[in-house]
KOLBAMI-618740 format. One record per residue: residue number from 1; residue in one letter; x negated, z, y of N, C-alpha, C in turn. Coordinates in nm, 4 decimals. Atoms other than C-alpha are relative to their C-alpha. Layout:
N
@n NUM, res A, n_east X, n_up Z, n_north Y, ca_east X, ca_up Z, ca_north Y, c_east X, c_up Z, c_north Y
...
END
This chain:
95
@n 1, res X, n_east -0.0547, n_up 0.0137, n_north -0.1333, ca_east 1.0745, ca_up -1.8350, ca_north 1.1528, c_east 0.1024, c_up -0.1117, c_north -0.0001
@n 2, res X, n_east -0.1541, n_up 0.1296, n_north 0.0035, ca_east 1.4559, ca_up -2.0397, ca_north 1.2427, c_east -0.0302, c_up -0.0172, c_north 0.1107
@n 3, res X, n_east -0.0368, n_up 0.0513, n_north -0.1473, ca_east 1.4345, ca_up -2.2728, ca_north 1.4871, c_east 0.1222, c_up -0.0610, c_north -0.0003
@n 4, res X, n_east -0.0869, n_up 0.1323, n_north 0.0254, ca_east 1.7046, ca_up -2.5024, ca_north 1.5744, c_east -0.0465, c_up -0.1452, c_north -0.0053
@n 5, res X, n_east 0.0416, n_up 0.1677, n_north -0.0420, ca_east 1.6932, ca_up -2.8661, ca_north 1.5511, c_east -0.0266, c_up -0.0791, c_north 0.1063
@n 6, res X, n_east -0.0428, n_up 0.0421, n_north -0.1330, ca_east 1.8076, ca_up -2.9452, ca_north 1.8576, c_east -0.1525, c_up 0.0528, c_north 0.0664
@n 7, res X, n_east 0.1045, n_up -0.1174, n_north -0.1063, ca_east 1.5304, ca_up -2.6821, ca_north 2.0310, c_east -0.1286, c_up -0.0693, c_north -0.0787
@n 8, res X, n_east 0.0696, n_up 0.0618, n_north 0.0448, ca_east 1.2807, ca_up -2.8424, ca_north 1.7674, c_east -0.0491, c_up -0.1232, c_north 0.0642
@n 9, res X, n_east 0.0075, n_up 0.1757, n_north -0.1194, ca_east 1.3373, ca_up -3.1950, ca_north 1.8997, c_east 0.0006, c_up 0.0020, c_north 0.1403
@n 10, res X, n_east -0.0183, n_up -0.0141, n_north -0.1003, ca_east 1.3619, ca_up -3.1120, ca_north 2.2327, c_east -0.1779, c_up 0.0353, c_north 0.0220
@n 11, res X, n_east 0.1132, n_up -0.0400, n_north 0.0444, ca_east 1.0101, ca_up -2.9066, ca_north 2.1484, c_east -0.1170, c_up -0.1205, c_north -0.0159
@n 12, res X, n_east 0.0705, n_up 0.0973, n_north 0.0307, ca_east 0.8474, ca_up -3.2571, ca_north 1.9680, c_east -0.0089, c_up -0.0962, c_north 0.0986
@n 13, res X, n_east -0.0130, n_up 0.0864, n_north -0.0972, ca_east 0.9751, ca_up -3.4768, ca_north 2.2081, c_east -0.0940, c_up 0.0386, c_north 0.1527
@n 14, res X, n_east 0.1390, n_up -0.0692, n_north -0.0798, ca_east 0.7816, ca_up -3.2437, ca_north 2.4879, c_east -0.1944, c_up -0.0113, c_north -0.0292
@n 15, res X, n_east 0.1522, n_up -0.0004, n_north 0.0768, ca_east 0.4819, ca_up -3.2421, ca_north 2.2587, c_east -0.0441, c_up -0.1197, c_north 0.0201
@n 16, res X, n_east 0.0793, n_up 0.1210, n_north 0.0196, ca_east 0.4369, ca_up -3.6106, ca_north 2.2020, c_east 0.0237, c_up -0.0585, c_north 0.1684
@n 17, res X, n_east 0.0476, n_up 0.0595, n_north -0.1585, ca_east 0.4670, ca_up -3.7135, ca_north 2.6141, c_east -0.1167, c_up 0.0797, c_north 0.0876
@n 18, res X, n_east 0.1016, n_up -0.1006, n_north -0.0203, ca_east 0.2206, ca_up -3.4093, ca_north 2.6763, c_east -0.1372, c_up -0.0808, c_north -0.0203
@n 19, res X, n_east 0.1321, n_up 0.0131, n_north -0.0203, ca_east -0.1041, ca_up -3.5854, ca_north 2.5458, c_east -0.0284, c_up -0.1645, c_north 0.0936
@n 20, res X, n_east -0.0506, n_up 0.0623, n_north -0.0936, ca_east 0.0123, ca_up -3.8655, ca_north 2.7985, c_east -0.0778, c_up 0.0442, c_north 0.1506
@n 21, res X, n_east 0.0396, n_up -0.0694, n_north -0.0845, ca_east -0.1002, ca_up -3.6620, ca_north 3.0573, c_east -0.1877, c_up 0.0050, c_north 0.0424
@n 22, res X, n_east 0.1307, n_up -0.0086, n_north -0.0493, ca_east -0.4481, ca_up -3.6879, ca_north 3.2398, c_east -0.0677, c_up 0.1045, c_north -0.0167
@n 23, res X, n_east 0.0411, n_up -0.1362, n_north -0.0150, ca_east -0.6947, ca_up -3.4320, ca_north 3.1836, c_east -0.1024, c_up 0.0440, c_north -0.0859
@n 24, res X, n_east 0.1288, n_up -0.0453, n_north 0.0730, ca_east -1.0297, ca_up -3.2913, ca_north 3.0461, c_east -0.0576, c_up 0.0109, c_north -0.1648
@n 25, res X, n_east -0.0084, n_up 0.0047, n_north 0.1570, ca_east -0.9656, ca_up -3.2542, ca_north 2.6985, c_east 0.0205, c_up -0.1588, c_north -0.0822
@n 26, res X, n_east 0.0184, n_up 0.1623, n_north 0.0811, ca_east -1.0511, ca_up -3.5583, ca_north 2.4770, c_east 0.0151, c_up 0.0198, c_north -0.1659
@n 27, res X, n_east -0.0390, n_up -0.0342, n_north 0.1512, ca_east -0.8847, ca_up -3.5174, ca_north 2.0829, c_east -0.1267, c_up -0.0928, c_north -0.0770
@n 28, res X, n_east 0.1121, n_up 0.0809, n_north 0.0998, ca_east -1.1680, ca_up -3.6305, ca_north 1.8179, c_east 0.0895, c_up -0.1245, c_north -0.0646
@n 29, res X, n_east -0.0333, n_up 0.1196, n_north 0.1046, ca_east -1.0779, ca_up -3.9504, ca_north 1.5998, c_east 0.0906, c_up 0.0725, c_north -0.1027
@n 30, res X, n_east -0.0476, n_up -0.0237, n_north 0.1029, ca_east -0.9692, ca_up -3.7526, ca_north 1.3316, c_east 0.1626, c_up 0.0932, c_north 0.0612
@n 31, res X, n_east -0.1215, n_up -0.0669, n_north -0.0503, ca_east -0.7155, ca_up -3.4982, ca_north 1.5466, c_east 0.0780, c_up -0.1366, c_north 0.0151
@n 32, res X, n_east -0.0799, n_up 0.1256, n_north -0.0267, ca_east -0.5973, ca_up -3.8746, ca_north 1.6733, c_east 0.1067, c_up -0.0321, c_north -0.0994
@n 33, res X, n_east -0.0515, n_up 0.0335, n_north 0.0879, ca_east -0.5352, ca_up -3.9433, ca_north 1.3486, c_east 0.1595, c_up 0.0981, c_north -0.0429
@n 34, res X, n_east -0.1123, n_up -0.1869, n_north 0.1209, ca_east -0.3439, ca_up -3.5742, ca_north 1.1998, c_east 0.1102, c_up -0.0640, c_north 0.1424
@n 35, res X, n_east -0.1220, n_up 0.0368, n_north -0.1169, ca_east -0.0993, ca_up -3.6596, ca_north 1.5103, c_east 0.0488, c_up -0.1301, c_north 0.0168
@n 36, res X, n_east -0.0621, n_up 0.1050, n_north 0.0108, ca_east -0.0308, ca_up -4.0130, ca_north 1.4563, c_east 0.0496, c_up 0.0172, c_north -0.1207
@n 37, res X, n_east -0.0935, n_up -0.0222, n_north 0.1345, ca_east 0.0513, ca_up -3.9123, ca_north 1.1163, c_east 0.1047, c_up 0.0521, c_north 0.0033
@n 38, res X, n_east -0.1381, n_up -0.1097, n_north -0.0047, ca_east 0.2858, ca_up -3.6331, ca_north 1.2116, c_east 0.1024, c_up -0.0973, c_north 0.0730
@n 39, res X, n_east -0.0646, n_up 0.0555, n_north -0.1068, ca_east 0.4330, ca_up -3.8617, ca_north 1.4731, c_east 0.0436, c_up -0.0497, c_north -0.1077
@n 40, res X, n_east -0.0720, n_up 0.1493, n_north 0.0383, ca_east 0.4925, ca_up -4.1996, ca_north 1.2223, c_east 0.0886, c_up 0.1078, c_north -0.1120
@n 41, res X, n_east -0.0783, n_up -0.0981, n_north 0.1223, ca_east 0.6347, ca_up -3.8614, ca_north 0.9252, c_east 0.0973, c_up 0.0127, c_north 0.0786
@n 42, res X, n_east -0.1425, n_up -0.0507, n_north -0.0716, ca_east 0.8555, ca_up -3.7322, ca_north 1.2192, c_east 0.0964, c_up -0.0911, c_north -0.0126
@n 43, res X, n_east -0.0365, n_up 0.1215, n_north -0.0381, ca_east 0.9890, ca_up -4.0680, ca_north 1.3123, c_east 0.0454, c_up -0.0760, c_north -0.0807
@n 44, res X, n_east 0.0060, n_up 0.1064, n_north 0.1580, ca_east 0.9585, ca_up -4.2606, ca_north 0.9828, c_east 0.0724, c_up 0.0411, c_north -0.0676
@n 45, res X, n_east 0.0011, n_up -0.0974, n_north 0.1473, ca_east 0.9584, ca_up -4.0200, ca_north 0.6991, c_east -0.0762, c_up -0.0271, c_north -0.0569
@n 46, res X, n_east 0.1097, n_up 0.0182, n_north 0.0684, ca_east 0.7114, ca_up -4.0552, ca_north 0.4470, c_east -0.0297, c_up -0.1592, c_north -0.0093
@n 47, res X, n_east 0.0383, n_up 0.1381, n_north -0.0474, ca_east 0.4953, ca_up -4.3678, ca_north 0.4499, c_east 0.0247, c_up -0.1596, c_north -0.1418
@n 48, res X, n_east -0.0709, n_up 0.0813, n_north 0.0530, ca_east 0.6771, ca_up -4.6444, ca_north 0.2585, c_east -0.1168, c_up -0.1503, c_north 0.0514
@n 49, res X, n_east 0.0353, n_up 0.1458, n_north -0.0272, ca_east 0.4523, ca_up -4.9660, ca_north 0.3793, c_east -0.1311, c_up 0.0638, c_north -0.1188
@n 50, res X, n_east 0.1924, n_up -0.0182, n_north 0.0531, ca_east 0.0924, ca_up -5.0760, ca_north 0.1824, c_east -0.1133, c_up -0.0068, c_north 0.0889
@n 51, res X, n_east 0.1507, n_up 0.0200, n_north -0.1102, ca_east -0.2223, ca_up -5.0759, ca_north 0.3104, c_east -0.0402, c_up -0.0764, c_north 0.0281
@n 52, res X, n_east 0.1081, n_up 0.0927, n_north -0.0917, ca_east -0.4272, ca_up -5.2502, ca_north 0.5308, c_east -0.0542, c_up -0.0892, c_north -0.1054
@n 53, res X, n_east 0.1477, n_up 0.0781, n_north 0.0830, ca_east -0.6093, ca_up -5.5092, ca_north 0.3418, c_east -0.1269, c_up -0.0841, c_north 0.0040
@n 54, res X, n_east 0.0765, n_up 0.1029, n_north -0.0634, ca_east -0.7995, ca_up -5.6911, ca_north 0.5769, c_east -0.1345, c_up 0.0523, c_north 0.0045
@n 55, res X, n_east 0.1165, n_up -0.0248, n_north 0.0159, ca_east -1.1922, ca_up -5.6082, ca_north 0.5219, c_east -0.0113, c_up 0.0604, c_north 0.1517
@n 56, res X, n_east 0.0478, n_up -0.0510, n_north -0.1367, ca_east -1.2096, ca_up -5.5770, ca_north 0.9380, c_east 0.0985, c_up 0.1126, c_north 0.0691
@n 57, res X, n_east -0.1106, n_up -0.0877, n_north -0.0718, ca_east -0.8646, ca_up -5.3417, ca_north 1.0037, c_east -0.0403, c_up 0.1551, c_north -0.0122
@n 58, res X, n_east 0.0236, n_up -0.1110, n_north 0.0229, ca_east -1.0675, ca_up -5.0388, ca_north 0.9586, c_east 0.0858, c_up 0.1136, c_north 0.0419
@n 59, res X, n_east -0.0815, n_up -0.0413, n_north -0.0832, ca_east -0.8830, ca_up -4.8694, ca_north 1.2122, c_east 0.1854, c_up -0.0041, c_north -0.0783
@n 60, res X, n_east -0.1621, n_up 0.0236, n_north 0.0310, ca_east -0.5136, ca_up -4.9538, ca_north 1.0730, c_east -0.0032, c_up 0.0573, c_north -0.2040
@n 61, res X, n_east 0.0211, n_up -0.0858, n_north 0.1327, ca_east -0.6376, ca_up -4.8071, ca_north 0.7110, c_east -0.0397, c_up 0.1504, c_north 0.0101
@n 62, res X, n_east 0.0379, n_up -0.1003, n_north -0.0101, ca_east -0.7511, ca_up -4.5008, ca_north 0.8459, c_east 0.1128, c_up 0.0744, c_north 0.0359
@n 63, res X, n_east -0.1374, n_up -0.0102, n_north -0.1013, ca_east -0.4050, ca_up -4.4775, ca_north 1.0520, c_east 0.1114, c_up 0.0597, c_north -0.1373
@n 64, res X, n_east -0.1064, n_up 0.0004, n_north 0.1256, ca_east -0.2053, ca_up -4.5475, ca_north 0.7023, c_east -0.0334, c_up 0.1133, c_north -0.0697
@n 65, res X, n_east 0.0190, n_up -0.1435, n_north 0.0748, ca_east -0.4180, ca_up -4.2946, ca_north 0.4956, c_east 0.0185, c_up 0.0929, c_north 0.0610
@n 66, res X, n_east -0.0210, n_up -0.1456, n_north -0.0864, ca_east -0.3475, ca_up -4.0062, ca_north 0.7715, c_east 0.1387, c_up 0.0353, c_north -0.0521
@n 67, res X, n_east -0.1398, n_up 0.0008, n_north 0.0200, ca_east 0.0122, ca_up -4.1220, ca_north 0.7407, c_east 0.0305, c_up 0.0796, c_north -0.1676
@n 68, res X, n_east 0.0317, n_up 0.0156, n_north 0.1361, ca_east -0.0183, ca_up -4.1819, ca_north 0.3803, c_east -0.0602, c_up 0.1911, c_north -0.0700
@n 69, res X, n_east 0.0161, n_up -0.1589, n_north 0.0271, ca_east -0.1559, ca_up -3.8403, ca_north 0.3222, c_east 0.0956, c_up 0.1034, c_north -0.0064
@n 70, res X, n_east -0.0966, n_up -0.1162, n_north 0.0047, ca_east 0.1130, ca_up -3.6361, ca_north 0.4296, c_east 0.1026, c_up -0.0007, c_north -0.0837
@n 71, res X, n_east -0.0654, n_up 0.0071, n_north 0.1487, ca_east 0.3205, ca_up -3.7312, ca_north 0.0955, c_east 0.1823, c_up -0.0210, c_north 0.0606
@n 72, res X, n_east -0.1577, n_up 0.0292, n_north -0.0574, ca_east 0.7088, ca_up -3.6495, ca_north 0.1370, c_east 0.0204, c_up 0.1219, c_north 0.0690
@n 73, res X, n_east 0.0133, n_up -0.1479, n_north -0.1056, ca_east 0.6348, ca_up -3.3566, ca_north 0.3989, c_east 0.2010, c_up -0.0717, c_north 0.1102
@n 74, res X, n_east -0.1133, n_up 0.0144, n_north -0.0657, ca_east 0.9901, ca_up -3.3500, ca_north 0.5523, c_east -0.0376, c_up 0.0049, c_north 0.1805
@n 75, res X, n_east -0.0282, n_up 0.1194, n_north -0.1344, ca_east 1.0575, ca_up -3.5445, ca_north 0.9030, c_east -0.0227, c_up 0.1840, c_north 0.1159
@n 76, res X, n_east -0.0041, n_up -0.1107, n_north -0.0058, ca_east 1.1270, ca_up -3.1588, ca_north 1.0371, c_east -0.1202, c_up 0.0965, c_north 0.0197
@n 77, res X, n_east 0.1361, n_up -0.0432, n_north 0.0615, ca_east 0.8000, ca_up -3.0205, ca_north 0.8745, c_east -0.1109, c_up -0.0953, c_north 0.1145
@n 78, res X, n_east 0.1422, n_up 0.1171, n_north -0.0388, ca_east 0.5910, ca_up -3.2988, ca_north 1.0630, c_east 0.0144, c_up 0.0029, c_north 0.1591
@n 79, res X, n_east 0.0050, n_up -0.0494, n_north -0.1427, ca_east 0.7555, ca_up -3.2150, ca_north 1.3971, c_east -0.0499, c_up 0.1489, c_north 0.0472
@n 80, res X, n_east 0.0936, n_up -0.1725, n_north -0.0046, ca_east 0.6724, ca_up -2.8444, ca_north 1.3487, c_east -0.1274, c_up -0.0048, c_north 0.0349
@n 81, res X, n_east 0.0952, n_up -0.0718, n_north 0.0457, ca_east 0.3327, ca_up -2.8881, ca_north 1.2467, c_east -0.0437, c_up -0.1003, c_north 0.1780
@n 82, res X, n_east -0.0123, n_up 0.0563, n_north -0.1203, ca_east 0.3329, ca_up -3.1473, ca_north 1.5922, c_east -0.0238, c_up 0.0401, c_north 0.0917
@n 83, res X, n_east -0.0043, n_up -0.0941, n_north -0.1070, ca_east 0.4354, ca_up -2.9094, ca_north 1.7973, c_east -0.1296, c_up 0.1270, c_north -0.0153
@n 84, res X, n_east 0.0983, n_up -0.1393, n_north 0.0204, ca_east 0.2074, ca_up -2.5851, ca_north 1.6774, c_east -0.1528, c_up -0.0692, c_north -0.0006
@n 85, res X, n_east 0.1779, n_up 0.0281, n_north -0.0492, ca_east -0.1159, ca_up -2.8440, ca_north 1.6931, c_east -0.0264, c_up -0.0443, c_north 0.1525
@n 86, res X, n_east 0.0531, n_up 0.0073, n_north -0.1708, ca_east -0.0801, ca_up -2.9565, ca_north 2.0243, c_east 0.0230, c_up 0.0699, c_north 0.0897
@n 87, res X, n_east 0.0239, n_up -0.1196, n_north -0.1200, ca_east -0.0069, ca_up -2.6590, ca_north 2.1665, c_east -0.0967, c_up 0.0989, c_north -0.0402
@n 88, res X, n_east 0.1533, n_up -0.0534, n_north 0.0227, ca_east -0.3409, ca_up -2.5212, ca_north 2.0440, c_east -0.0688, c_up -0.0751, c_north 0.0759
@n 89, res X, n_east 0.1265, n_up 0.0292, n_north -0.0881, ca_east -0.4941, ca_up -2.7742, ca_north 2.2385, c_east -0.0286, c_up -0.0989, c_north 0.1175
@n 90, res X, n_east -0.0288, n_up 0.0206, n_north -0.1245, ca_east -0.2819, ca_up -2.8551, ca_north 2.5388, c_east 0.0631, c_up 0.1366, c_north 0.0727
@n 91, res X, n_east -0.0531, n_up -0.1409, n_north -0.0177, ca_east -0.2376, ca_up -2.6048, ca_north 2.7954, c_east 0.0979, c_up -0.0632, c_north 0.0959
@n 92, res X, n_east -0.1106, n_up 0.0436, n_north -0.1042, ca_east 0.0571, ca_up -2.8130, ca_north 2.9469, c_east 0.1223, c_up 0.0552, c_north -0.1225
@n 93, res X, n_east -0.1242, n_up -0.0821, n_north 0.0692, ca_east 0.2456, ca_up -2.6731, ca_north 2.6189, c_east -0.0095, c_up 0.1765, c_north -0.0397
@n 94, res X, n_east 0.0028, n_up -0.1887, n_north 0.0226, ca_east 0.1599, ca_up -2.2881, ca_north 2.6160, c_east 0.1503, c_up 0.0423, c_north 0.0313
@n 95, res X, n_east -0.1457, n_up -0.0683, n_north -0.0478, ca_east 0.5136, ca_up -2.1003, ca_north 2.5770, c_east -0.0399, c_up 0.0917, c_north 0.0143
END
């Protein structure tokens, strides 16, 4: 499937002010995570800093390995996959 870029970003940018929004559905820890990853890949590009090293930053190592996981998944790729998870499980993005 061709999207455009433009219609892409326009798409992500919708996506990530969407879970913003008040409302019944509560994402697990780990969805938290897969979507802060896609977000810092979109945004970033692949994750270039080191890790956490502080014994108590549990939280900010869990953040990095999500990131950290997604390798050199293109900026593109990470808004896609962005868009197609949170509109599985917001119904403020159903097209």
């Amino acid at each position: 499937m061709h999207i455009s870029r433009a219609s892409l970003s326009n798409d992500y940018c919708s996506s990530v002010l969407s879970p913003n929004i008040p409302g019944p559905f509560q994402p697990s820890d780990e969805m938290m995570l897969m979507f802060y990853s896609y977000y810092k890949q979109a945004t970033l590009g692949p994750c270039n800093i080191p890790r956490p090293a502080g014994f108590w930053d549990s939280r900010g190592k869990a953040k990095w390995d999500a990131w950290n996981s997604l390798g050199n998944m293109t900026k593109e790729e990470a808004m896609m996959n962005y868009v197609d998870d949170i509109q599985l499980v917001s119904p403020f993005n159903k097209n």
